[in-house]
N, C-alpha and C positions, 0 to 999 in steps of 0.2 A: 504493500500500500504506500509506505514512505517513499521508494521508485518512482511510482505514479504518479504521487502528489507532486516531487521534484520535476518529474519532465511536464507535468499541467500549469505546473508555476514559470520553466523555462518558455512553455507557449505563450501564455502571457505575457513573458517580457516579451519574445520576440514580435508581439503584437503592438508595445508599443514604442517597438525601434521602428517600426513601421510609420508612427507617429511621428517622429523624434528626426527619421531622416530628411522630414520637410522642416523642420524648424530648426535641430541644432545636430550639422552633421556629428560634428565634434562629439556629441554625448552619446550618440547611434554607432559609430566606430569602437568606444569603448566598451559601451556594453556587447557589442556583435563580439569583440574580442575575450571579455568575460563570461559570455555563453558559453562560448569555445572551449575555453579552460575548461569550466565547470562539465561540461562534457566527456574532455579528453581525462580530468583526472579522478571522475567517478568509476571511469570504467578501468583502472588500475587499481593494483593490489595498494592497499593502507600503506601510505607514507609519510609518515608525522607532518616532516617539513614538510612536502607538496601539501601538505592539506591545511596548515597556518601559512602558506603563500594563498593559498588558493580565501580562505577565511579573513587575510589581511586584504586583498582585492575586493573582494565582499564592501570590505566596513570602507573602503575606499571611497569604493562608489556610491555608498549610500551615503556617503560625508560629504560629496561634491555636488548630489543630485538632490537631496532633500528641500533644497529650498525651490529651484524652480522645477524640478519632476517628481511632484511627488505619488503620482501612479509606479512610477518606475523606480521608485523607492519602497512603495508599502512591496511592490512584487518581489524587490529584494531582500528585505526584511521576513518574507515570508520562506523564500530559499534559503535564509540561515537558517530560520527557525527547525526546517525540512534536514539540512547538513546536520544539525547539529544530533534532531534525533535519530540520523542515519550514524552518528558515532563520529562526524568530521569535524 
């Protein structure tokens, strides 16, 4: 179910990089880039540090976006919540 809910919350975002490409390429290239990761290093075996890099990008972007994106904030806020009861 935690799976699930992770890849329902990455749809999410990518719906509103969809948004974000017509207003602020800038915030649509990072998060497109932070998908990515969060992709490539779920499907790898547990590796402390990949997963406090992966957790310190996280709180990155929610620290640069909170004030003018904040759909694209509550969606990342929701994908820690998700990492974190996945053990990440």
């Amino acid at each position: 179910m935690t799976h699930d809910k992770l890849q329902n919350d990455l749809e999410r975002l990518r719906a509103e990089l969809a948004v974000l490409a017509r207003h602020d390429p800038t915030a649509r290239d990072k998060l497109d880039r932070l998908i990515n990761d969060i992709e490539e290093r779920i499907g790898q075996p547990a590796d402390e540090t990949s997963h406090h890099g992966l957790v310190g990008g996280i709180r990155d972007a929610i620290r640069q976006f909170e004030t003018e994106h904040p759909r694209a904030t509550a969606i990342l806020n929701d994908i820690m919540v998700t990492l974190s009861n996945m053990g990440i």
